[in-house]
N, CA, C and O of each residue as an XYZ file, in Angstrom:
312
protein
N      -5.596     14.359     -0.218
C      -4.180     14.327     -0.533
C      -3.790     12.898     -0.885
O      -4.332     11.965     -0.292
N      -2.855     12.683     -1.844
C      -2.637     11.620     -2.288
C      -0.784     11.216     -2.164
O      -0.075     11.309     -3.167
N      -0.423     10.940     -1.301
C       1.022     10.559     -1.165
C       1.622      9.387     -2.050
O       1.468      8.171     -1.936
N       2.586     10.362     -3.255
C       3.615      9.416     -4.191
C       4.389      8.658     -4.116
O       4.398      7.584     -4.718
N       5.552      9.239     -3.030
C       6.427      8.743     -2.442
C       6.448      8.969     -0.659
O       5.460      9.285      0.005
N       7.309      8.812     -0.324
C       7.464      9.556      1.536
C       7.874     10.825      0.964
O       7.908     11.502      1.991
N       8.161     11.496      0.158
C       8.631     12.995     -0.557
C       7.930     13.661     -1.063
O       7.941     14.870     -0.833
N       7.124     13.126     -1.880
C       6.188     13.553     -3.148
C       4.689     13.247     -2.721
O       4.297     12.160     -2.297
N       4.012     14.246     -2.880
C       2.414     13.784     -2.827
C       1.736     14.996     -3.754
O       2.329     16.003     -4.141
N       0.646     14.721     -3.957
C      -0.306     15.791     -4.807
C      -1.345     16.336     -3.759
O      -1.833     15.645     -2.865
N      -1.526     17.209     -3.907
C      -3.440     18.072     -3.235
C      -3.350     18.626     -4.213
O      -2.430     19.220     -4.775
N      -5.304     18.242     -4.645
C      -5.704     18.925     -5.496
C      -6.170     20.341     -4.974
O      -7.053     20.895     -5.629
N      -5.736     20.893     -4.017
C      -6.124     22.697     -3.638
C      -4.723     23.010     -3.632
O      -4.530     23.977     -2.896
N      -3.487     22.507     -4.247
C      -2.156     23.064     -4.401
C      -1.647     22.722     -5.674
O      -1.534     21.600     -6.166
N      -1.314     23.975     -6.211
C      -0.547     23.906     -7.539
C      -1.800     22.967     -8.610
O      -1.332     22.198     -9.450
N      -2.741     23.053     -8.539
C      -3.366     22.472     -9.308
C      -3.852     20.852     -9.452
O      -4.595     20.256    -10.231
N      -3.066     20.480     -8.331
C      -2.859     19.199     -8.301
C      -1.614     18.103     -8.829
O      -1.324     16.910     -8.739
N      -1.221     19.079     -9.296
C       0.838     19.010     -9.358
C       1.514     18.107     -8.092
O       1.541     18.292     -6.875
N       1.997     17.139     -8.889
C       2.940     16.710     -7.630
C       3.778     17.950     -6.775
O       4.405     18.684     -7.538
N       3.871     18.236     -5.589
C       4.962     18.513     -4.612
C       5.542     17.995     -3.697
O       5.305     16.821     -3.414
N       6.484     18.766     -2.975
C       7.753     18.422     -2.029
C       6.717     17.948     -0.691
O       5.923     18.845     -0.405
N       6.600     16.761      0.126
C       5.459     16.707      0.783
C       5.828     17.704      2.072
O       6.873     17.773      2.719
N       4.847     18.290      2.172
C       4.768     18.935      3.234
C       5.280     20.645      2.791
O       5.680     21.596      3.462
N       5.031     20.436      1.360
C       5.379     22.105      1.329
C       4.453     22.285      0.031
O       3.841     21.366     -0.512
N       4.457     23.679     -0.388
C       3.890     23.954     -1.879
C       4.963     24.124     -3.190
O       4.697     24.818     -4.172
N       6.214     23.364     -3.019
C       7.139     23.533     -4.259
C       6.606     22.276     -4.893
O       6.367     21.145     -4.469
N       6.522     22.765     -5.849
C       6.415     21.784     -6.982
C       7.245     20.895     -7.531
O       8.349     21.341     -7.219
N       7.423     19.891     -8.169
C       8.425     18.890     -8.231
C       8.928     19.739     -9.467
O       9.953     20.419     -9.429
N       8.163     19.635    -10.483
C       8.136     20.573    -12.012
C       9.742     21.667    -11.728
O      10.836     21.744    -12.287
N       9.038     22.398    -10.489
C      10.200     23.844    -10.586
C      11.587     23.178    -10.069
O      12.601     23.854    -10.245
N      11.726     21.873     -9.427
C      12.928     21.525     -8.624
C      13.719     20.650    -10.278
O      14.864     20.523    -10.711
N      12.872     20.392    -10.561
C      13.646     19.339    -11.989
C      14.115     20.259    -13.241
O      15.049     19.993    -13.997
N      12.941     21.842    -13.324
C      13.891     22.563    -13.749
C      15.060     23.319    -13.745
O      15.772     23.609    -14.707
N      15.158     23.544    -12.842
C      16.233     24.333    -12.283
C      17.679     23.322    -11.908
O      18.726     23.809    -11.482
N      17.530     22.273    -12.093
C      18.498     21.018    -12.411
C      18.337     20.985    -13.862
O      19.350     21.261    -14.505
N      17.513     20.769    -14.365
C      17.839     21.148    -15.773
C      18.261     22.523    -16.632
O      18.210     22.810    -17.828
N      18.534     22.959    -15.893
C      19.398     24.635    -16.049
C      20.663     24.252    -15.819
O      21.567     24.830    -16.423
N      20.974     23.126    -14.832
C      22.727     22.899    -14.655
C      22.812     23.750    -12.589
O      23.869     23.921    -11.981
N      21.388     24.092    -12.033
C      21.759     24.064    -11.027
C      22.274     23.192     -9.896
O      21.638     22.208     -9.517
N      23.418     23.555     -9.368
C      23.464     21.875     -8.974
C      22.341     22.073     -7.338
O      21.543     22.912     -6.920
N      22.754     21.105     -6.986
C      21.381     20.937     -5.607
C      21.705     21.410     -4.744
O      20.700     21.947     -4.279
N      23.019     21.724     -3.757
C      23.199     22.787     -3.073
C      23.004     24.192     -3.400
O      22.775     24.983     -2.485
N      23.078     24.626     -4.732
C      22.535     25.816     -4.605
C      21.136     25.806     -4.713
O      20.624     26.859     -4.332
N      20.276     24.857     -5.154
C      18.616     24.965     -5.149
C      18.703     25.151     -3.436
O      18.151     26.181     -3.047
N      19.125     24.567     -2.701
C      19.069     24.223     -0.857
C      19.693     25.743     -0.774
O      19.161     26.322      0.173
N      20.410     26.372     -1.283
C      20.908     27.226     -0.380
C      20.013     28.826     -0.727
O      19.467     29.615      0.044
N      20.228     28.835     -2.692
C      19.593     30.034     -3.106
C      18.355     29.977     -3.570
O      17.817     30.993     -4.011
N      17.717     28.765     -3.538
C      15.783     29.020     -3.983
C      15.001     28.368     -2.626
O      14.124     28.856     -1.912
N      15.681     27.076     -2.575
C      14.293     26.594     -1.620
C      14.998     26.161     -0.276
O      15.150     24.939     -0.252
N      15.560     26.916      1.053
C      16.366     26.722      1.921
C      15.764     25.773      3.052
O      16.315     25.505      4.119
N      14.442     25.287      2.580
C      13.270     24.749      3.716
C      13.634     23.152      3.131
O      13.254     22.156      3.747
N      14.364     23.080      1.954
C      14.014     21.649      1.554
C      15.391     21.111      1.629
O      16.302     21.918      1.811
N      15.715     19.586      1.487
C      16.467     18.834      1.730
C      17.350     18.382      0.820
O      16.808     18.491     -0.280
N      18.669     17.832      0.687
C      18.809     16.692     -0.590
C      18.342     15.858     -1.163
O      18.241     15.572     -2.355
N      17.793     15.106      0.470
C      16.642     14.258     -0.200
C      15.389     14.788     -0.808
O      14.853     14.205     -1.750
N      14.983     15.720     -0.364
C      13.639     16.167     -1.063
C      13.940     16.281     -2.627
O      13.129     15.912     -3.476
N      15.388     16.916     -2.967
C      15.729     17.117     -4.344
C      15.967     15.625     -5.088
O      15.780     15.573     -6.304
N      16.312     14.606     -4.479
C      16.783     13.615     -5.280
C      15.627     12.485     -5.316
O      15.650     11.560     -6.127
N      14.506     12.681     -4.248
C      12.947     12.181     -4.536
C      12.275     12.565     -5.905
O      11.535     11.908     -6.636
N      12.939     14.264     -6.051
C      12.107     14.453     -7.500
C      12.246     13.684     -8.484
O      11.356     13.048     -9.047
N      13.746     13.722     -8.813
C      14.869     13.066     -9.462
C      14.069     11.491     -9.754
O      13.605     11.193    -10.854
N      14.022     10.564     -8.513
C      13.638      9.760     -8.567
C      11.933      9.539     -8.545
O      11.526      8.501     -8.023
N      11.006     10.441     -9.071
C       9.513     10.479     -9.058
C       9.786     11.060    -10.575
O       8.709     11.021    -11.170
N      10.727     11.534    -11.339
C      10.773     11.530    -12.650
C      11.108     10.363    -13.423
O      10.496     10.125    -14.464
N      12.122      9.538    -12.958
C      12.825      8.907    -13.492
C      11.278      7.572    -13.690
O      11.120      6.830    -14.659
N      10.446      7.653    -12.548
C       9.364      6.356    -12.913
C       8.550      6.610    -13.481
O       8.074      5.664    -14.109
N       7.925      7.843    -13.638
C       7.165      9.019    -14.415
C       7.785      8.266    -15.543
O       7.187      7.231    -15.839
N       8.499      8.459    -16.010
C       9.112      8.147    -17.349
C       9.805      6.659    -17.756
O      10.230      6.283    -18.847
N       9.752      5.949    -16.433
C       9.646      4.776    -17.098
C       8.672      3.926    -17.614
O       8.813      3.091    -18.508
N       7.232      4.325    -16.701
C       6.092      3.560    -16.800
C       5.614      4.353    -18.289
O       5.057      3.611    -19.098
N       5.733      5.298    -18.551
C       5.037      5.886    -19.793
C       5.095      5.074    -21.160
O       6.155      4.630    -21.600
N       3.824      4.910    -21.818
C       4.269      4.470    -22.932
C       4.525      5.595    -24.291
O       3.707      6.515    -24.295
N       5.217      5.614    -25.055
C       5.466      5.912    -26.184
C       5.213      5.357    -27.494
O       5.741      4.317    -27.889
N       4.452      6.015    -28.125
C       3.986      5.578    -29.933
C       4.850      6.265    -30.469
O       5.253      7.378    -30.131
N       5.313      5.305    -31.743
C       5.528      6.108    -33.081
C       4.692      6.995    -33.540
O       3.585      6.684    -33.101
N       4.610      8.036    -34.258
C       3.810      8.302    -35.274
C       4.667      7.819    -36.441
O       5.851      7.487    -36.406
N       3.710      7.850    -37.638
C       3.796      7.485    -39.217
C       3.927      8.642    -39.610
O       2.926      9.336    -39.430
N       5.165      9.351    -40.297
C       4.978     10.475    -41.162
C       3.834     10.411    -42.206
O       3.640     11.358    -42.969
């Protein structure tokens, strides 16, 4: 097991090796979509994942946001 944050860690015998919520099998992937649907985070806490936290939701939040800062990006040339 490889711990991302105090929130976030990967096992490669869960989800493929997908970051998740530490200490559970949700995936970070399904918590960032379902915010990207316009759910807001009390209802992820209340109607999908009732085991997890605010903070667990706003770790994703913030394990995307560096995900995507460290990345680099190329142009392509049409």
């Amino acid at each position: 097991m490889a711990e991302i944050t105090d929130r976030i860690e990967v096992q490669p015998e869960v989800h493929h090796g997908k970051p998740v919520i530490a200490g559970t099998r949700v995936p970070v992937h399904m918590v960032l979509g379902l915010l990207g649907k316009g759910v807001a985070i009390e209802d992820i806490l209340t109607d999908y994942y009732d085991h997890l936290t605010r903070e667990d939701v706003l770790a994703c939040i913030r394990y995307a946001s560096s995900v995507i800062e460290d990345e680099e990006v190329y142009a392509r040339r049409a």
